[in-house]
C-alpha positions in Angstrom: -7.2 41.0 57.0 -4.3 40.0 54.4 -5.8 37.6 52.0 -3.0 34.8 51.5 -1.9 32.8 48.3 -3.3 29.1 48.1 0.4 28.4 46.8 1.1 28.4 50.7 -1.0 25.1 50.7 -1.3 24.0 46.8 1.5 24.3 44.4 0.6 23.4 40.5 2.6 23.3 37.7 2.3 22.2 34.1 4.4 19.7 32.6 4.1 20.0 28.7 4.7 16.8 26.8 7.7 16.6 24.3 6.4 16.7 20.8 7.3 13.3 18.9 7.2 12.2 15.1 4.9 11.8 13.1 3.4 8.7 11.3 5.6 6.9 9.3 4.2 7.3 5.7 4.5 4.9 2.7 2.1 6.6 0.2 4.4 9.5 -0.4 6.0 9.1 -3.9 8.2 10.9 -6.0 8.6 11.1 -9.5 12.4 11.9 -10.8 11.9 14.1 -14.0 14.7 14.9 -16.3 12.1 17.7 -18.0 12.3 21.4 -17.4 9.3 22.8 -15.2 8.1 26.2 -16.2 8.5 28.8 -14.0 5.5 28.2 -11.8 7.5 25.0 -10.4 9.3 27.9 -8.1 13.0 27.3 -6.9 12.8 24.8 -4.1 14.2 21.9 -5.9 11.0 20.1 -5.3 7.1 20.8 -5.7 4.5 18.5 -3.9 0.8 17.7 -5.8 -2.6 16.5 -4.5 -4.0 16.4 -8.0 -2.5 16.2 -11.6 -4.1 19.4 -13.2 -0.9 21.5 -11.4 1.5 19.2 -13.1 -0.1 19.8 -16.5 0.1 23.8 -15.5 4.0 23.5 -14.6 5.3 21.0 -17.1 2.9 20.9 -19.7 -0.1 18.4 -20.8 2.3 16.7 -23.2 5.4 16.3 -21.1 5.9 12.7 -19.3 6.0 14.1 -16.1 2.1 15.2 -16.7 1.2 11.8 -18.1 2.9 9.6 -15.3 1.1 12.2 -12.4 -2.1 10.9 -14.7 -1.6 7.9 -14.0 -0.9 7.9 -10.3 -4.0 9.3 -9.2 -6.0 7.9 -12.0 -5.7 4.5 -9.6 -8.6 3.5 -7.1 -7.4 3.5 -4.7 -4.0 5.4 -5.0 -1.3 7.4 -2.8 -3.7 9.6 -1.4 -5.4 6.7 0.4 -2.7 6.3 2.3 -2.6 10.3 3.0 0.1 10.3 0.8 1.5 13.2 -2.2 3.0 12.9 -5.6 6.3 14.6 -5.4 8.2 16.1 -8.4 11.9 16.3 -8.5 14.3 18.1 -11.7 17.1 15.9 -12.3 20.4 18.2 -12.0 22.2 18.5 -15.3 24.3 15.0 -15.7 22.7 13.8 -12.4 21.8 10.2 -12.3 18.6 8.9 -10.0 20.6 7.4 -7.4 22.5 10.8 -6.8 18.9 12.7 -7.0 17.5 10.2 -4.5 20.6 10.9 -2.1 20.7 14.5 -2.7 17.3 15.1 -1.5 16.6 12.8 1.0 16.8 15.1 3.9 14.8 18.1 1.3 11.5 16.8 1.3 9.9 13.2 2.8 9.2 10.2 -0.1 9.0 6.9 0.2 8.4 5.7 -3.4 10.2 6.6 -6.9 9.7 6.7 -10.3 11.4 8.2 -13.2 10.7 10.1 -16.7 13.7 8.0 -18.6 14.2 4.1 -18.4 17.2 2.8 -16.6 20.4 0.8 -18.0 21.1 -1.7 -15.3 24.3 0.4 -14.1 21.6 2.9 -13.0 19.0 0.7 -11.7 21.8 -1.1 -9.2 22.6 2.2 -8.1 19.4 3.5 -7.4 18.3 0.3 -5.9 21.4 -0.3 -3.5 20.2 4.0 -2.4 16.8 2.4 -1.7 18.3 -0.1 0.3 20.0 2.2 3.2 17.0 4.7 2.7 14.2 2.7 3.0 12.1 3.4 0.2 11.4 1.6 -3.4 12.4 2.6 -6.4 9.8 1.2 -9.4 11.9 0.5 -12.7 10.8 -0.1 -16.5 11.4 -2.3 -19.4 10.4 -2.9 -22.8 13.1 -5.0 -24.0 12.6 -8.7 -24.2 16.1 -9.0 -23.5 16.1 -7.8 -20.2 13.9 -11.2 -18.7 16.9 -13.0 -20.3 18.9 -15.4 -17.9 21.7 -12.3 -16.5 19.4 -10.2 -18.5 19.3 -6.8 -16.6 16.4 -7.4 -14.4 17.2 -10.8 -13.7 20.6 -9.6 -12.7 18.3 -7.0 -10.4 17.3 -10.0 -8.6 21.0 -12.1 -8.4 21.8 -8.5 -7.1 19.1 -9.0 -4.3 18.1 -5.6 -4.9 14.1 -6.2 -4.2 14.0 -2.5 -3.3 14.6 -2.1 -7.0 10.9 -3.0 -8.3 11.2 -4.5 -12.3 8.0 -3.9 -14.1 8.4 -5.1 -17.6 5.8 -3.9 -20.8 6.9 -4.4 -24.1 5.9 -2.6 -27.1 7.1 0.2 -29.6 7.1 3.2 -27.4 8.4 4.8 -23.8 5.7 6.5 -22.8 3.5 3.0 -22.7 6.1 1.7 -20.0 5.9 5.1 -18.3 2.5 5.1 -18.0 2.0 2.0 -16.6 5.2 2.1 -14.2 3.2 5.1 -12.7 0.0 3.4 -12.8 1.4 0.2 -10.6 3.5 2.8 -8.2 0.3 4.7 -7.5 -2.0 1.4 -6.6 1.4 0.0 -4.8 1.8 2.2 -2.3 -2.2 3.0 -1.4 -2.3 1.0 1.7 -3.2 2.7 4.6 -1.9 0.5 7.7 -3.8 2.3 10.1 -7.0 0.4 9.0 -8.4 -3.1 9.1 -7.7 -5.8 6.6 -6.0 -3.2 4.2 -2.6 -5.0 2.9 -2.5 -6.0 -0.6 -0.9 -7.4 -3.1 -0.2 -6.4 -6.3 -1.4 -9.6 -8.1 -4.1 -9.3 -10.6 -4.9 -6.0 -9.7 -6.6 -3.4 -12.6 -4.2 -0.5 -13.7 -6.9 2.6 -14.8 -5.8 3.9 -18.1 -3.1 1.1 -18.8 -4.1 -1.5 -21.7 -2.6 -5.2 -21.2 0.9 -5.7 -22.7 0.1 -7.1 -26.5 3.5 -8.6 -26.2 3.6 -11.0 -23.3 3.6 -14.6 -24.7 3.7 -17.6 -22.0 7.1 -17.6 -22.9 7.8 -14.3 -21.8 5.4 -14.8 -19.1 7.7 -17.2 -17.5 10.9 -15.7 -18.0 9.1 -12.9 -15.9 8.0 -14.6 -13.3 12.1 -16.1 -12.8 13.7 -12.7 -13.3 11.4 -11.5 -10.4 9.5 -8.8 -13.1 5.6 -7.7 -12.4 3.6 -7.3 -15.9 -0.1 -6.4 -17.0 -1.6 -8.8 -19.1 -5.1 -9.9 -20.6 -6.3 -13.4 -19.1 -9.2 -14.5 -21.2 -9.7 -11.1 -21.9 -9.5 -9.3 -18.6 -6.3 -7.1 -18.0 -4.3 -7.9 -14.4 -1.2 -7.4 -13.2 0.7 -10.3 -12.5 3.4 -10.5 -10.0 6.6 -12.8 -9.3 8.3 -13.5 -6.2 11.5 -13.8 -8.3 12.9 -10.4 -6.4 10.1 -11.3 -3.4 6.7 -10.1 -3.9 6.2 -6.5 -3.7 4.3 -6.1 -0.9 6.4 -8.5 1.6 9.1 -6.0 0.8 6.7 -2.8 1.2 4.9 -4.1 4.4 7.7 -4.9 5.9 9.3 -1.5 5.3 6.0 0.1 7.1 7.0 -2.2 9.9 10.3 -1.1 10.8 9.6 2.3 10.2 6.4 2.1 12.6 9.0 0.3 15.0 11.6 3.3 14.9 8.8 5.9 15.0 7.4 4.5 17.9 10.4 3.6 20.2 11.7 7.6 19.5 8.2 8.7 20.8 8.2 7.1 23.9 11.5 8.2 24.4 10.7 11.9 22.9 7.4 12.4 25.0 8.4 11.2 28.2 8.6 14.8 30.8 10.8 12.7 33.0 12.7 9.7 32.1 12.1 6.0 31.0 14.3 4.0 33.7 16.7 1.0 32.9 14.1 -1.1 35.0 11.7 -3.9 33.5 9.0 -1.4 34.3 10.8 1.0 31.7 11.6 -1.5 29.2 8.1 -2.7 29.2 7.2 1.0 27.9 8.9 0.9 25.2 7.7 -3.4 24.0 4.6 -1.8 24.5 4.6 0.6 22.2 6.3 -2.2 19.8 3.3 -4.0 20.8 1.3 -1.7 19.3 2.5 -1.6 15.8 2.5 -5.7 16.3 -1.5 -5.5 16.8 -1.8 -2.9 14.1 0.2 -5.4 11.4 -2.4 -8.2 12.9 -5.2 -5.9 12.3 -4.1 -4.7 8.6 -3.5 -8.3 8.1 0.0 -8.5 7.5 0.5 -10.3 10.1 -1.3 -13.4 11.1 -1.2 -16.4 13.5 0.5 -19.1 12.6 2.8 -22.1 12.7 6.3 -21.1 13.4 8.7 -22.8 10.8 12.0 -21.7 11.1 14.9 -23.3 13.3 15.8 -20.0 14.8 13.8 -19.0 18.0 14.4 -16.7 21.2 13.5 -15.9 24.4 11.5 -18.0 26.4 10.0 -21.4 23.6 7.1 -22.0 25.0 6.1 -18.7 25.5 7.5 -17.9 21.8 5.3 -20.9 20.1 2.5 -20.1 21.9 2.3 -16.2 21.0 2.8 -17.2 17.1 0.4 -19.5 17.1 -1.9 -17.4 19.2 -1.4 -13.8 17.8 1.4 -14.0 15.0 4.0 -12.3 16.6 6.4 -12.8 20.2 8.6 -10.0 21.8 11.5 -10.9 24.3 13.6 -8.0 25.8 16.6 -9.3 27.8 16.5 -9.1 31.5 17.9 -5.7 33.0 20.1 -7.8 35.5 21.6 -9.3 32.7 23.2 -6.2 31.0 26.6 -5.5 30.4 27.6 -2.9 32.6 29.1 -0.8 29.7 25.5 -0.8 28.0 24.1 0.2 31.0 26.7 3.1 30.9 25.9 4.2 27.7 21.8 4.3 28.8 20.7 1.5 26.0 17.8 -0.5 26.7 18.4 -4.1 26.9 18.2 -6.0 23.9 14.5 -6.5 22.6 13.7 -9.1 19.9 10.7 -9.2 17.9 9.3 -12.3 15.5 6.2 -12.3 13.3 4.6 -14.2 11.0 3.4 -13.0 7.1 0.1 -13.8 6.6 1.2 -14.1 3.3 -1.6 -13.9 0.2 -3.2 -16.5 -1.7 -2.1 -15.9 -5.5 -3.3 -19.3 -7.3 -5.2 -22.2 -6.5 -5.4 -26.2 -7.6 -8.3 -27.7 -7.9 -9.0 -31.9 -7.7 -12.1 -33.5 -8.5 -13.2 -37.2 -7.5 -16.1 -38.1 -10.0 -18.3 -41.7 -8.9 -20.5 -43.2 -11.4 
């Protein structure tokens, strides 16, 4: 008796899913040297670290490109907390940052830069407006007084609107000093990890391992700081912080946000990318994709960066009763225009309707005013 294929009944087969991206990650930084590596660095334009003994093996213990990798993972927590790396970049011969930054954006993945020279402003608005259409943040020092000036170069940082361009200021005799603790911040800045809970920061009176407080900073300079938008460490009765100004914004409403967006992309290409079929131009498929914008919304509610609130801006969307009431209840509303609404030429070229997102910061407590009501 012939003994017959089950396929005659049962037919299987396997669909694989479509591989998508990967997190989006924030810890990864860079630092921009303008010293030669030995020849251990290899050719690759580009070497990525874990730890800063290998920096000291392929630049040298004294080089600034050793003492900045120091500093980066001397901070608790630092980059690898956010399963980051410290990359290490040659400058090209008469290459500026901006032009490193451009030229090896697509080499290897960074989010954060630093250099081994400081700036002039020329180079700083160049690097910074690169930042801008990359989506990362570049971290620039000073030790010149001048520079807090009224049109001083950082202050002209922040006319620029350049917040991508982070202005750290430490005065004193020496470069290295301003390295150092321009490292040290970009190392604790970019730590967060956004997959856990309650783990946004910010950068206010934070401790800096290894970096002393800036002798220098006098009220006076103090304030002219805080108005050109420029982060400093100081000593306040004796214990060293850094403090922060929301001159150029605050540093992590422009960080967090930048996790956000890239979240957002990342997870709208992997519904898209790991779908075996298709996602139809129906509600039903439009709703895939708010709900994976959905997630990244709880995730910024569960790292704290967003929080429920009271909306306060004129400009709302959607349905406004449904709008008020998600803000107020969960810190964030999404609205997707109905299908039956879309132009028929969007429809041709297969976009999704239009989806619209609002959240609220949960903002950080930085200072706090105190009144007391004595009875005798």
């Amino acid at each position: 008796m012939a003994n017959l294929s089950i396929e005659n009944v049962i037919n299987v087969s396997v669909s694989a899913v479509g591989q998508g991206a990967g997190a989006y990650n924030t810890s990864n930084l860079a630092i921009i040297t303008s010293e030669t590596p030995e020849a251990s660095f290899g050719s690759d334009g580009y070497k990525i670290y874990l730890e800063p003994s290998d920096v000291a093996t392929d630049f040298g213990s004294g080089s600034v490109t050793y003492a900045q990798a120091l500093s980066v993972f001397s901070q608790q927590p630092n980059i690898l907390a956010g399963g980051g790396y410290l990359v290490i970049i040659p400058l090209l011969e008469t290459e500026e940052i901006s032009e490193a930054v451009t030229r090896t954006e697509s080499l290897v993945q960074y989010f954060g830069f630093i250099a081994t020279d400081l700036s002039d402003e020329a180079a700083i608005i160049a690097a910074g407006s690169v930042a801008a259409v990359t989506s990362k943040i570049g971290f620039f020092g000073s030790r010149t007084a001048a520079d807090l000036d009224a049109t001083g170069k950082f202050d002209n940082i922040r006319l620029a609107s350049l917040d991508k361009a982070r202005c750290l200021f430490y005065g004193g005799a020496d470069d290295l000093s301003v390295h150092k603790f321009v490292a040290a911040y970009a190392g604790r800045a970019l730590s967060t990890n956004f997959n856990g809970s309650q783990t946004t920061q910010t950068m206010h009176l934070k401790d800096l391992a290894g970096i002393l407080p800036d002798p220098t900073i006098t009220q006076t300079l103090l304030t002219k700081a805080q108005d050109a938008g420029a982060d400093c460490y100081i000593s306040i009765q004796g214990v060293p912080k850094t403090f922060t100004s929301g001159g150029n914004k605050f540093f992590d409403d422009v960080y967090n946000l930048l996790w956000f967006v890239g979240s957002l992309k990342i997870a709208g290409f992997n519904v898209l990318a790991t779908t075996s079929t298709k996602i139809a131009q129906t509600e039903n498929g439009v709703s895939s994709l708010k709900s994976a914008y959905r997630r990244i919304c709880e995730a910024a509610v569960t790292n704290e960066f967003v929080a429920a609130g009271r909306w306060t801006s004129a400009n709302t969307f959607g349905v406004q009763e449904d709008f008020f009431d998600n803000i107020t209840q969960r810190g964030y509303y999404i609205y997707s225009q109905p299908v039956a609404l879309q132009l028929p030429s969007d429809r041709a070229e297969r976009n999704a309707p239009l989806i619209q997102l609002a959240i609220k910061f949960s903002g950080a407590i930085h200072s706090s005013s105190v009144i007391v009501n004595i009875n005798q």
